[in-house]
Residue frames relative to the residue before (quaternion, step in Angstrom):
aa qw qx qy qz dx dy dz
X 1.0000 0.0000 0.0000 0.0000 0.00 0.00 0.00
X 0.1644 -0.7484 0.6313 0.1197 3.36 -0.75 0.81
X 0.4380 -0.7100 0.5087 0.2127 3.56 -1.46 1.67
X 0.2517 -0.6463 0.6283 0.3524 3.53 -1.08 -0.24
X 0.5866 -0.7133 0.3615 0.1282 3.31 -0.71 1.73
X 0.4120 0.7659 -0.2847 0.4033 2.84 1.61 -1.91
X 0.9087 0.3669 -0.0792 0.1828 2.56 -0.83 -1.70
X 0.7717 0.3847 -0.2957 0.4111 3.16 1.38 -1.17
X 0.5878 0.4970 -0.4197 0.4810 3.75 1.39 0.14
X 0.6202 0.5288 -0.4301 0.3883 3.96 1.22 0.31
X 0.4159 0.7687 -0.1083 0.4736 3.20 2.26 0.11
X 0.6527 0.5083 -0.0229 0.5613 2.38 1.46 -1.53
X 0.4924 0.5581 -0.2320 0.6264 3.71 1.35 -1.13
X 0.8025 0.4198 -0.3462 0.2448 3.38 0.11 -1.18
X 0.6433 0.5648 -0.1691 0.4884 2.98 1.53 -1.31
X 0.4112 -0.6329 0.5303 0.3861 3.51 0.69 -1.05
X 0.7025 0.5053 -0.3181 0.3872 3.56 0.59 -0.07
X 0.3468 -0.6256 0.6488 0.2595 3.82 -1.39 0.89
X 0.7374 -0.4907 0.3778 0.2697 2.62 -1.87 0.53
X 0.3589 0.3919 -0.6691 0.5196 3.94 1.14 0.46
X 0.7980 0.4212 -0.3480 0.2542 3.65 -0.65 -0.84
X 0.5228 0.5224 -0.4036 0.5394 3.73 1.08 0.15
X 0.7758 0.4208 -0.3132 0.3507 3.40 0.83 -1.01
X 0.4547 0.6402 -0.3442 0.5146 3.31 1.90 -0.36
X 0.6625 0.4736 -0.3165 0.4864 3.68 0.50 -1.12
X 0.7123 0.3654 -0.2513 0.5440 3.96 0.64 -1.06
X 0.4321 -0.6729 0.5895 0.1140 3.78 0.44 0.26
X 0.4729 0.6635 -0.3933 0.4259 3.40 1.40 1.40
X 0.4963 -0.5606 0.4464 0.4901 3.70 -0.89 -0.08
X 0.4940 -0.6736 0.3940 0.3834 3.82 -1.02 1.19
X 0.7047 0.5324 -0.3428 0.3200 3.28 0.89 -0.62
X 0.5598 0.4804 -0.5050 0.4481 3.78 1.28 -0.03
X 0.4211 0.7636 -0.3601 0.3316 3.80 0.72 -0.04
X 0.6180 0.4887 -0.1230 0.6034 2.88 0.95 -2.40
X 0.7929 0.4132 -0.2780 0.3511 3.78 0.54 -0.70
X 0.6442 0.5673 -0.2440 0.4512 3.23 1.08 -0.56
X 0.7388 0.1626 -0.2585 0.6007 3.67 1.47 -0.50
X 0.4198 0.5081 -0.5712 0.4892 3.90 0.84 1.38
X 0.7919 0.4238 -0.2011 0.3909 3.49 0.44 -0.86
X 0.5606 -0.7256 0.3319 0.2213 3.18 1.96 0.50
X 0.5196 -0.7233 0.2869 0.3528 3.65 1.70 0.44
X 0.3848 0.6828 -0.5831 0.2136 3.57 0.91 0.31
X 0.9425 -0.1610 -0.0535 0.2880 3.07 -1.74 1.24
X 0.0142 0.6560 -0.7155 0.2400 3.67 -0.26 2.21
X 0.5600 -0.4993 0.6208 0.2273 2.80 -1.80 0.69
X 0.3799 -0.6971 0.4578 0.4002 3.66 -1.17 0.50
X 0.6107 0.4582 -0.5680 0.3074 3.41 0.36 0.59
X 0.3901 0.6836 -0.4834 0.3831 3.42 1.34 0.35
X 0.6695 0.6046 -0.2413 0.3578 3.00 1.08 -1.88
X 0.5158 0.7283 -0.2307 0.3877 3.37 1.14 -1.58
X 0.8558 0.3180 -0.1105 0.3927 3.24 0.47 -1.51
X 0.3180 0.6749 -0.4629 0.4787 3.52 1.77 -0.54
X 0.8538 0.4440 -0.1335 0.2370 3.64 0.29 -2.35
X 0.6420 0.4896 -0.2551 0.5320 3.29 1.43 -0.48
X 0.6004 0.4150 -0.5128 0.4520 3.57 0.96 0.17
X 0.6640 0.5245 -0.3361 0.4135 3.20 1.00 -1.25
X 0.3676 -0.7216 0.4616 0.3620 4.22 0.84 -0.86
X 0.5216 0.6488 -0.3031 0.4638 3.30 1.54 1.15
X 0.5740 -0.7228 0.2601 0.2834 3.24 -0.99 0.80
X 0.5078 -0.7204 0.1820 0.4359 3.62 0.32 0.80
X 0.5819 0.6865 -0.1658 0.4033 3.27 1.43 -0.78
X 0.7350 0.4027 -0.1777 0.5157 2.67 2.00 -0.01
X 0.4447 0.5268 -0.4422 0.5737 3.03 1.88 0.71
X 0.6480 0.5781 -0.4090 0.2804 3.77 0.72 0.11
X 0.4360 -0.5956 0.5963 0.3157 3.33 -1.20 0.59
């Protein structure tokens, strides 16, 4: 599945928070973050996606490209 960056850094905008603070909220390493919105979201698993949307309080289906 490929994410739609976009969106998840207008999330980010919405929410106030950088991508350290997503990776805090998802209980991930900051640096797979920084990677996940450089590489432009090519090919996550949907339980990646899943977790992206539940930090952010969105529907995952809306993190896709």
């Amino acid at each position: 599945m490929r994410l739609n960056t976009k969106r998840i850094r207008q999330e980010l905008d919405r929410l106030g928070w950088s991508p350290y603070r997503l990776s805090k909220e998802m209980k991930i390493a900051n640096q797979t973050v920084y990677k996940l919105l450089k590489d432009n979201g090519n090919s996550y698993t949907f339980k990646t996606v899943e977790k992206v949307a539940d930090a952010l309080g969105v529907n995952p289906k809306d993190l896709l490209s």
